[in-house]
Phi, psi and omega in degrees: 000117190280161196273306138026244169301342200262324202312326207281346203252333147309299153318029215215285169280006194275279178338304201288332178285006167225043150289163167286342200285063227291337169326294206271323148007283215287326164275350151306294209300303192316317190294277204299306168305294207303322188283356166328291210240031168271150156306134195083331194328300193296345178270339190282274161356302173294316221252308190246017153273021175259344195262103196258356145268034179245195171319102209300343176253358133285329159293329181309301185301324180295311198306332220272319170302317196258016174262341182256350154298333189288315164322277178335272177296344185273339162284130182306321169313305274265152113320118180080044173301143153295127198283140153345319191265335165301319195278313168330257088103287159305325191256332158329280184343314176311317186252356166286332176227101176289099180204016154352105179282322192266156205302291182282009160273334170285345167255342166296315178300329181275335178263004188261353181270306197297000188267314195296326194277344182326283151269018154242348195268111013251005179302279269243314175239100174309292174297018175274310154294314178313337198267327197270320142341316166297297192290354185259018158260005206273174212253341193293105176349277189304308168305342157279307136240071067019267183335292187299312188291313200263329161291329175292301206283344177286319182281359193251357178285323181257345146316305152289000181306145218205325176288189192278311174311325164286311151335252161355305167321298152346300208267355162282327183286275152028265182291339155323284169270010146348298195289253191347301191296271166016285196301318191265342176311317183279337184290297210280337130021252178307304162322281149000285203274337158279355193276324190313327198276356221278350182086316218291108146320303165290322187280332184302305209298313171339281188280354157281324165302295176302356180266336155300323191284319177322320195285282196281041106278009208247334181306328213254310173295331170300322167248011182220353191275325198238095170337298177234096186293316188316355197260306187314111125002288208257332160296316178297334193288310173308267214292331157308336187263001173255003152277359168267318178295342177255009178269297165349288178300304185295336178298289170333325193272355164300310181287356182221120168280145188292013173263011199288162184267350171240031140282025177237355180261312187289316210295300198297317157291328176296294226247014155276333179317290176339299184302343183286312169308296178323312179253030132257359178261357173254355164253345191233067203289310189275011134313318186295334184300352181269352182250014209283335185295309170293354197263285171327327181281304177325303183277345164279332169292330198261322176291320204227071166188175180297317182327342198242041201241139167076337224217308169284157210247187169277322184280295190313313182296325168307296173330283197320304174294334179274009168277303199268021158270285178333337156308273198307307193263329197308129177284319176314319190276012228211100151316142145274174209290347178242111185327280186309338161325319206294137154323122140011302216271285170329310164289000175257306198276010171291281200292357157271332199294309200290288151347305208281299220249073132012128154290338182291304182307326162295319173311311178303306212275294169321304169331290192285326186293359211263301184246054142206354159274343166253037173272144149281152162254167191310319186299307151322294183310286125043283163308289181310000177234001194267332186172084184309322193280320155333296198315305165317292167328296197293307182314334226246017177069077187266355189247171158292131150331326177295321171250354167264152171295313200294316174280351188267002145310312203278295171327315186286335162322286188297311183332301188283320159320306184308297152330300192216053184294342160342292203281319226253331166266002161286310193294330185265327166278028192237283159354273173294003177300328194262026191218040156292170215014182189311155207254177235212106189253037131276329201267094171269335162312316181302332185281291167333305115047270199283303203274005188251304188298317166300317190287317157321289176318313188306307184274035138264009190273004177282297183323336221226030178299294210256041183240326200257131142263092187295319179337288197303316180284329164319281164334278223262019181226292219266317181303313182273002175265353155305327169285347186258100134011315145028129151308281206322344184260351171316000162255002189248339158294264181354320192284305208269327181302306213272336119030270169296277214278010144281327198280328181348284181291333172292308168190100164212130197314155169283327180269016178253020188280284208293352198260327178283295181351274186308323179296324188292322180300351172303297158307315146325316183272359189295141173302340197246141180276353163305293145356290180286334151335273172331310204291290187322314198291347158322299190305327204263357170278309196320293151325317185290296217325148188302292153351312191301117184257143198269008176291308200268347166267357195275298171350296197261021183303291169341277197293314176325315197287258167356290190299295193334308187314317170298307181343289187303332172289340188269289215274141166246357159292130190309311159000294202270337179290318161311326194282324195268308187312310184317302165332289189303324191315308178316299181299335174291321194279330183294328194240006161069215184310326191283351174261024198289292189298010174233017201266004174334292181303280180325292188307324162317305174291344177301325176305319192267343179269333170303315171319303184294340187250056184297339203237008203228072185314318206264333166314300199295304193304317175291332163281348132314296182292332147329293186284349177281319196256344130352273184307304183308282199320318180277349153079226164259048132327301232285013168295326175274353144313012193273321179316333195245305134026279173284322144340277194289308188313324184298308193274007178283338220245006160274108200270032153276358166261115194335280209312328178328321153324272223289314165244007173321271224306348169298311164305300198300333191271323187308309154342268208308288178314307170304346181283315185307321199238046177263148185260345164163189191287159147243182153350276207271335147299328173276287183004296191312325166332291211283008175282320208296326184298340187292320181301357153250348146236050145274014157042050147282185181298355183256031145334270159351289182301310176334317188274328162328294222275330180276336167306329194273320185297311137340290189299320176296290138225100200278342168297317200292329172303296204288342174294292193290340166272317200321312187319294179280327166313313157230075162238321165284347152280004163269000192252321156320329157323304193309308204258328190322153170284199167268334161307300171341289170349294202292324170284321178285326183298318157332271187349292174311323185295322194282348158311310170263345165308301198296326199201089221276322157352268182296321191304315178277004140299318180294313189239048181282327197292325169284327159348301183284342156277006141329267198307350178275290166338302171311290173322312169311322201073045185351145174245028168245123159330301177298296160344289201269339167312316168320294194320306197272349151288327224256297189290224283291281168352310204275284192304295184320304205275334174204101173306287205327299202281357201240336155287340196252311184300325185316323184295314206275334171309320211272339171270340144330298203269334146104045189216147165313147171292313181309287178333285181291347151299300184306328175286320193303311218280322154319322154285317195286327191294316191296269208304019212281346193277337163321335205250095174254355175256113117036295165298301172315298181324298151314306141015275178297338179264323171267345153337280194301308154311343179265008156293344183246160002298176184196125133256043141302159189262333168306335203269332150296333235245316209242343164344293190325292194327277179330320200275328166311319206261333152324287162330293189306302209295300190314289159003297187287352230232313185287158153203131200312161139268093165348299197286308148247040176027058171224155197254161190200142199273109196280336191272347198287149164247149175243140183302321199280281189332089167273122165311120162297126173264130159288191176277351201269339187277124169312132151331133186291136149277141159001308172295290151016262185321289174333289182304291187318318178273006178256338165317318195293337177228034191241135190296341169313339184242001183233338203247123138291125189280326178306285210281009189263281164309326192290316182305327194280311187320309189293322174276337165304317179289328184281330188286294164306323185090148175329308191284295181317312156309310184326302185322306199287321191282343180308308159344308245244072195338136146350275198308301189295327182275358187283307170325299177305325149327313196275316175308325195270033160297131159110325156294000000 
């Protein structure tokens, strides 16, 4: 591509790809992919996002083409690689001039040179830091940063590099430019801090942008640069110097009001210092350790003393406590329970931790998060009343504890609690000592208070087991603040609900059950919707709880149900609707089958809330899960749900559809439950089948269910499936086959078994192309155990249940293997009696013994020839199978079922499904549960003997070990 001629006609089509226009848009864009990968393109590209007199949204796009070509093309391997003289070429260009004007083309260009060094930097480009070294000395504003811009983002690109070889590179440059990097960090530093007083603005905004940019080179060398940075001088000097420099910044943030343009650039700089502390204390613990004094002194003064009054922000303050949890929790810093056990280094910084945190300095620290970082603020009261559901999101943790205050208060709480509960639960039950019987609902600081001293109790309540009787303070304290009606008192109603549902799992008597009970239907019904929130996520720990008897709950199911339900209906945030839904699910599932008479309501409104929510996948996702435990309840009621019902299961679980990320697996279990308590097929149920072939082959984790879900349809109705599905079911299981794990196998071959248990005709018509690799599987002798265990059910199936079919395969094998049928029979029957220990359920074991028996009577001589084998394997299944009658010392095959028999449920057991049943009446006709093996064998033996005659059976029984025959003798008492 000559460079010439082409810039005009690439600056042409450049032009035409940032029209609104899609005509003309799109063959641009089409024009510009073929030239990706001409020669020259990326130097045409380089020549006019360099050219600051053309269209500032044509340089964007040349920038955007040749930073995502470095990706494609730039590795010598690539297809359609930039050629060596070319890529030379770019990377001069690249670095002659920092003098970029506009902002985000100047950071596109610094991440598109750190992209380049990624891969070249330093063999391929030598001259890039040296260069970049300079140009960040130079006296010209812009060129400089520039420089500073491009030097940040090149160092924070190889920093990241993770192999060893690339490590080391690092950490040679690292020290190399280490000194320099210092140096300029303090030039512009200091410049900063003296310019602040000068009024100029601009010149402040300036000259503070380079002390930030300085800072995140010196942040990514300081912490990725040093194997033991504590042996580096100029690393420990840096990071020691840098509480006297945030003492500084934070002065400073006095003298500049928050309307200033450069206080959010100032701000931003104060918690990168933090940030520097922070990710070196998390890569380096014991390097950190000479700064853990200054750092807790720092941070507790400025969190929990006047110093930090006027000067600290909410994200500084977040930093801080997350510097003294990150102390405070570090396994490094933490003995073992045996002293001597412990490292040097783990005990010098245990004995500074120790030193530091004080009973006065715990005290102090406990005091204060309690009472005054967990008061609400006017602004919280304000939200709770402007808008509850906001409010809720926000308490229930919508932001990370790393970046909101209130949790990231309450995390430091439990830590340190957690750390020196010793020291601690004195202090906090003292706390609540004073503020026993009812508050004064005029004194809203005391209910504020109350209630920041209750949110302690609560997130201690594991530490505060054996300290508190919660029973008694529940009675005589927390039941009758439920009761007082008040508005004003409605953050300590809320508080004392939510409370109760900490302790829950922790310590609360069982028969005091019934007492929460009546307070949450109380509660439900509270005027502020903040309140009823709360209340439900009690109800739904409560229900989870290890505890819960569904006895003592059924009394308040109606109104509970009833209520949840409005709930759900009042509130509009997706949040919050997630949050409630959840709620019903948890109670539907506890109580099963008892929520039939109130689900009305619910099933109704779902269909409209499904609707409502099209744009919000994960609100959809809590309603699958609704509707899963729904289905459960309703057993097979839930039929009449299918209109609304199959729908969704069709579009959760088609993975031509967008929303399916979100909701298959949820769709898939929703899938699987309606088959199970389904009462039979329908249409539009068989209909739904046709999602599953894409879905087997994403061979993804939802596998398992998938083969669930074809099973339930086999069991439900297998002529109707297998006729219409079987064909493509299995051609995608021979193609699974190919790639499957061994479980995997082991999951299709199920499939296959319950096909032919369920439907011994069709099934092995249905499924003749895996058959023969079954019988090969036999013969051969798989050499995985689980595997061949399948294999001989799946062939026992075959031989017992249908001879014919199992005779046409045999032929067809034998012309495979290029062998007489006798012969290759004679070869199966020999692996399966040798592989029979392979086979451990009980059922298959039997299984394989009238399989195997059912070859007789015979007189082939192969099949005589193989008796002994047969009759060993008999035994063994009577072994498995018989079990004495003490009384008339006679044995009877423990696997026969009677129709007269029904599973006894306890109360703790889920109700039989639909399926359930279905397995239980096909049990009732599967010969493992209806044919004796006692009276089985003795019938096969007497006609081998009427067939041979007396001398010719002795002869066949001769065969036959002693020992085994003696056993066999002895089951056949009685015969």
């Amino acid at each position: 591509m000559d460079l010439n001629s082409a810039s005009t006609i690439v600056l042409r089509v450049l032009t035409q790809a940032t029209s609104q226009d899609t005509a003309v848009l799109k063959p641009a864009e089409e024009q510009l992919k073929q030239w990706e990968t001409q020669p020259g393109f990326y130097s045409v590209l380089l020549n006019i996002f360099t050219n600051h007199t053309l269209d500032i949204n044509v340089r964007w796009l040349a920038v955007l083409y040749f930073k995502n070509g470095i990706d494609r093309y730039w590795r010598r391997v690539a297809p359609h690689a930039l050629s060596e003289e070319e890529k030379s070429t770019l990377r001069a260009g690249l670095i002659t001039n920092f003098n970029e004007p506009i902002n985000q083309i100047a950071t596109q260009i610094a991440v598109l040179i750190a992209k380049v060094a990624r891969l070249d930097c330093p063999r391929q480009w030598p001259e890039l830091i040296p260069t970049l070294l300079e140009s960040v000395k130079v006296q010209d504003d812009l060129r400089q940063h520039r420089a500073l811009l491009t030097f940040y983002h090149v160092t924070k690109t190889l920093a990241s590099k993770r192999l060893a070889a690339d490590r080391k590179l690092f950490y040679d440059l690292a020290s190399g430019i280490y000194n320099f990097a210092c140096s300029l960090w303090n030039h512009h530093t200091d410049t900063f801090l003296q310019q602040v007083s000068s009024g100029n603005e601009a010149t402040v905004q300036s000259s503070l942008e380079r002390t930030l940019l300085s800072l995140k080179v010196l942040r990514k060398l300081t912490v990725n640069g040093f194997v033991e940075p504590h042996k580096n001088i100029e690393v420990m000097g840096f990071l020691h110097g840098i509480f006297d420099r945030l003492k500084q910044f934070l002065d400073c943030s006095r003298s500049i009001g928050a309307d200033n343009v450069c206080r959010d650039r100032l701000e931003k700089t104060i918690i990168l210092f933090t940030k520097v502390l922070l990710d070196f204390l998390d890569q380096h613990p014991f390097s950190f350790t000479p700064l853990i004094q200054r750092s807790l002194e720092f941070s507790v003064s400025y969190v929990f003393t006047e110093v930090g009054e006027g000067v600290t922000f909410e994200r500084f303050i977040v930093q801080c406590m997350n510097l003294i949890k990150m102390i405070v929790k570090n396994y490094a810093y933490k003995p073992s329970k045996n002293f001597e056990d412990s490292s040097p280094e783990t005990l010098k910084a245990h004995k500074i931790k120790m030193a530091f945190f004080t009973y006065p300095t715990l005290t102090e620290i406990c005091r204060r998060l309690v009472s005054h970082y967990f008061l609400l603020t006017e602004e919280e009261l304000t939200m709770w009343d402007e808008d509850p559901e906001g409010f809720t999101v926000e308490e229930t943790g919508g932001d990370s504890w790393k970046y909101s205050l209130r949790p990231c208060t309450e995390v430091l709480f439990i830590d340190i609690f957690h750390e020196y509960n010793q020291t601690l639960t004195p202090v906090l039950l003292e706390m609540m000592q004073t503020l026993q019987g009812p508050t004064n609902v005029e004194d809203m600081n005391a209910l504020l208070i109350k209630d920041a001293v209750y949110n302690a109790m609560g997130l201690a309540a594991y530490e505060l087991f054996d300290s508190v009787d919660f029973d008694q303070w529940f009675k005589n304290q927390l039941l009758p603040e439920l009761q007082v009606i008040h508005n004003r008192y409605k953050p300590l109603r809320r508080r004392v609900i939510w409370l109760i549902g900490q302790w829950i799992s922790v310590k609360f008597k069982s028969d005091l059950r019934p007492l929460l009970y009546e307070a949450i239907c109380n509660l439900l019904q509270d005027q502020d919707l903040v309140v009823r929130i709360e209340t439900a996520t009690t109800l739904k720990l409560t229900v989870d709880d290890f505890e819960f008897r569904t006895d003592q709950f059924l009394p308040y199911l109606e109104t509970m149900f009833t209520l949840l339900f409005q709930l759900l209906q009042q509130v509009t945030e997706c949040d919050t609707k997630m949050h409630v839904l959840h709620v019903l699910s948890c109670v539907i599932e506890r109580v099963n089958m008892q929520i039939r008479p109130y689900v009305g309501c619910l099933v109704q409104y779902l269909p409209l809330l499904w609707k409502q929510s099209e744009e919000h996948n994960m609100l959809r996702c809590a309603i699958l899960t609704t509707l899963i435990h729904l289905v459960q309840g309703l057993g097979a009621d839930s039929k009449n749900l299918y209109p609304f019902l199959l729908p969704v299961i069709q579009l959760s679980t088609d993975v031509s559809q967008p929303p399916h990320v979100y909701l298959l697996e949820d769709g898939l279990e929703l899938w699987l439950v309606t088959l199970e308590n389904s009462p039979c097929i329908t249409p539009e149920l068989l209909r739904i089948f046709q999602n599953m072939s894409p879905l087997l082959e994403l061979s993804s984790e939802n596998l398992r269910t998938c083969f669930k879900i074809i099973n339930g349809y086999i069991f439900l109705s297998s002529t109707e499936f297998l006729q219409t599905y079987a064909i493509g079911l299995c051609q995608s299981f021979c193609e699974l086959l190919k790639e499957i794990t061994t479980e995997g196998q082991v999951q299709v071959l199920k499939v296959v078994e319950n096909a032919l248990k369920v439907n011994p005709v069709l099934g092995p018509q249905m499924f003749q192309p895996i058959l023969p690799c079954v019988f090969r599987g036999i013969v051969e002798g798989e050499r995985y155990p689980v595997v061949m265990s399948t294999y001989l059910g799946v062939m026992g199936r075959v031989l017992l249940q249908n001879t014919s079919y199992f005779s046409s395969l045999l032929n067809e094998m034998a012309h495979k293997f290029n062998q007489e049928m006798d012969q290759l029979l004679g070869s199966m029957i020999e692996m399966w009696v040798d592989r029979m220990d392979n086979i451990t359920q009980p059922e298959r074991r039997k299984l394989s013994a009238l399989a195997l028996l059912s070859l007789l009577p015979s007189d082939n001589s192969v099949i005589q020839d193989k008796f002994c084998g047969i009759i060993n394997i008999s035994v063994e299944g009577l072994h498995d199978v018989m079990t004495e009658d003490p009384e008339t010392r006679t044995y009877k095959d423990c696997m026969l079922m009677s129709h007269l028999e029904e599973p006894k449920a306890t109360e703790d057991e889920e109700p039989p499904t639909e399926q359930d049943k279905r397995e239980k009446m096909l049990a009732l006709k599967d010969p493992v549960h209806t044919v004796s093996l006692q009276q089985f064998i003795y019938e096969k033996l007497k006609a081998q003997q009427e067939l041979l005659g007396e001398q010719g059976f002795q002869s066949l029984m001769e065969t036959v070990d002693t020992e085994i025959v003696t056993q066999l003798q002895e089951f056949l008492q009685g015969f």
